[in-house]
N, C-alpha and C positions, 0 to 999 in steps of 0.2 A: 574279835573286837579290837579296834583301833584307837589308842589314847593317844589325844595332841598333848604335846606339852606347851604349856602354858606358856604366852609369850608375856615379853614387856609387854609395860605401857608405853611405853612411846614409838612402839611400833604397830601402829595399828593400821587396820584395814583405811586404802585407800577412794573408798568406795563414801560417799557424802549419806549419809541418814535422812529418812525423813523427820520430819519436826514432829515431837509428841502432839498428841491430841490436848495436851492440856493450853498448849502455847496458842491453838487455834480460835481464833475471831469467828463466833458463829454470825452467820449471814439471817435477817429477818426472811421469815417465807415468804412468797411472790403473793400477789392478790392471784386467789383463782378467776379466770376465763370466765366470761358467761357462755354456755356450754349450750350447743344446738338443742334444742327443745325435744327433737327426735331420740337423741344419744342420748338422755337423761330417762325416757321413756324405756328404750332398749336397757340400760343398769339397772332401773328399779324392779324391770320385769328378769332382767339374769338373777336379782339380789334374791325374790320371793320367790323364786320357782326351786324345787328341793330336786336333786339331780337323779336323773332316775337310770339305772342300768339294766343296761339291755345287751344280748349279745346272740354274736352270727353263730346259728349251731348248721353241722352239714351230718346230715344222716345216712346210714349206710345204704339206705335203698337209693340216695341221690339225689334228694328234696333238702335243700339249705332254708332256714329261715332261722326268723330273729324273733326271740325272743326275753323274756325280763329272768336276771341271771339267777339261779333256782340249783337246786340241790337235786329236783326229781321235773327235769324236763321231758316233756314228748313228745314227739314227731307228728306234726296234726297231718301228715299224709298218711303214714301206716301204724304210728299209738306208739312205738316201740322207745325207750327210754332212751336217753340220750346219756351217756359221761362227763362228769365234771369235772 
């Protein structure tokens, strides 16, 4: 472990600080955009839709497919269980 010793004060770092957040002039928020009628469509449906998971499973006999992620998946070509 490496201990500095303590310097003066009046020898300080040459290096300029930034200014405390206390010192800072908050700025009013912008007016929002009226927003393409499309893209407002597309957010409400990302917002309500609940995300669903799915995943790429590859089976020994050599049939990949996808399926929703599960504890006890199985291979709709030959039934045989898959590993999670």
């Amino acid at each position: 472990m490496r201990v500095r010793p303590q310097r003066p004060t009046d020898r300080r770092s040459p290096i300029p600080r930034r200014p405390s957040a206390h010192g800072r002039v908050e700025r009013a928020p912008d007016a929002p955009e009226a927003a393409d009628p499309h893209l407002l469509a597309e957010r409400r449906h990302r917002a309500s839709v609940a995300p669903e998971d799915h995943a790429l499973y590859a089976c020994a006999c050599g049939f990949q497919f996808q399926a929703s992620v599960s504890t006890s998946v199985a291979c709709p070509h030959c039934g045989s269980g898959q590993a999670w």
